[in-house]
Steps between C-alpha positions, in 0.01 A plus 500: 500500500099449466338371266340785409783740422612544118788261406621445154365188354832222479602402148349173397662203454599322154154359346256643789225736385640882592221635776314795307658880562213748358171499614328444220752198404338399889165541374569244232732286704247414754263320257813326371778474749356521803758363717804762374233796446412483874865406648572859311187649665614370803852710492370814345121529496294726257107508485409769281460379206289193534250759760459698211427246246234321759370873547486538094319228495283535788395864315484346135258230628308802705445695202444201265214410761338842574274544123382127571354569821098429536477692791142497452478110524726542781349677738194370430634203572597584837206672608353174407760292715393744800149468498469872448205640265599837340345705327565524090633850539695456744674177373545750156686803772753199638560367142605839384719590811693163495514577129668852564686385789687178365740625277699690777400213778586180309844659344616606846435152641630375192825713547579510886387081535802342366736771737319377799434157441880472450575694832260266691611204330875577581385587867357211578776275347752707693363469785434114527843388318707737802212323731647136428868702530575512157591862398513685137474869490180703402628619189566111409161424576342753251738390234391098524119634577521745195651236227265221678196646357656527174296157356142690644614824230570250283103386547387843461653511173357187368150627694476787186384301230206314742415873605477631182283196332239594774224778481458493857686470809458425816798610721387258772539235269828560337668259715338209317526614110861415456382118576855479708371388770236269633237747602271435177376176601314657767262789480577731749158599594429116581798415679697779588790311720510278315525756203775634687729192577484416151584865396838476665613132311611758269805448245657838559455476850687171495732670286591798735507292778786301340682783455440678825630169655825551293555813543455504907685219528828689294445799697446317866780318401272175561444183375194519220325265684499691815408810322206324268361349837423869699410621106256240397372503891431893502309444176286221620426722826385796261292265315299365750489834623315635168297176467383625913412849354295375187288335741453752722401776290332248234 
């Protein structure tokens, strides 16, 4: 039988933690017992409720955003980054289309991002973890993807209060408000690799790493070690990656 097919999860032995059945008793099992909430994932994966919680989130931190906006500093801002001289009128016209347009733009980005971040994120685990021969079904890989973001809702969540403290916000520079990860000690504008390496020394990175590494390794059938190498190495390739980009299109 694969891996992937839908087995019922063995009885526990006397005095070890009982893997967690529902999903939301998943949800909640993967900040606290990782180890049985992904051996359960593992036999019987489910993903729907933590993409809908990261895709709450994703739309509660959209629309939280969205009144704070100075789209006038904005774009005036990046006229000024291009060099371009436009005139006052026409700088008014953009300000009031991005103004009418953002709503719908930013809450279908906001809605549709976590869905395909997932579906990339799974792909490319897939793909490289059956490329070194070790094999977990598709399904699987959504389910350890999926709860392995968990810690970054949990970030959103504690993102509201800094949000709504601020008068303004900048949605390029969300990324550094929470003060989670490194990225503050650098401006962006002055040192944008660096910016960028220090952006991803990030606790709930880290964090979802962790468990990404657990839960491939249950569902591979691997040692964690094995699993944390290709994990933590896939990361480190994506983050020099987006350091490369920030200083191309700096």
């Amino acid at each position: 039988m694969s891996t992937s097919e839908s087995v019922a999860v063995p009885e526990p032995a006397p005095g070890v933690v009982p893997p967690p059945r529902s999903a939301l008793g998943r949800v909640i099992g993967t900040f606290f017992s990782p180890g049985a909430t992904f051996q359960s994932l593992a036999v019987k994966p489910g993903f729907l409720l933590p993409l809908i919680l990261w895709t709450a989130a994703s739309l509660l931190i959209t629309n939280l955003m969205l009144p704070k906006i100075d789209f006038d500093h904005m774009i005036r801002s990046t006229l000024e980054k291009r060099g371009q001289t436009v005139p006052e009128e026409k700088v008014q016209s953009i300000v009031s289309q991005q103004k009418r347009m953002a709503p719908v733009l930013y809450n279908c980005i906001g809605g549709v991002t976590p869905t395909i971040v997932t579906l990339l994120v799974t792909l490319v685990f897939w793909g490289a973890f059956k490329a070194f021969g070790w094999d977990f079904g598709f399904k699987q890989g959504l389910a350890v993807t999926t709860h392995g973001f968990l810690p970054g809702v949990l970030g959103a969540f504690v993102l509201i209060p800094v949000l709504s403290s601020r008068e303004t916000i900048d949605p390029q520079a969300i990324g550094d408000m929470l003060r989670s990860n490194l990225g503050f000690l650098v401006e962006k504008d002055a040192s944008p690799v660096v910016h960028s390496l220090l952006q991803s020394v990030d606790v709930f990175s880290f964090w979802s790493l962790f468990l990404m590494t657990v839960g491939f390794a249950a569902a591979a059938r691997i040692s964690r070690k094995s699993a944390g190498g290709l994990v933590f190495g896939l990361w480190a390739i994506f983050v020099l990656g987006k350091a490369g980009v920030a200083a191309v299109f700096h």
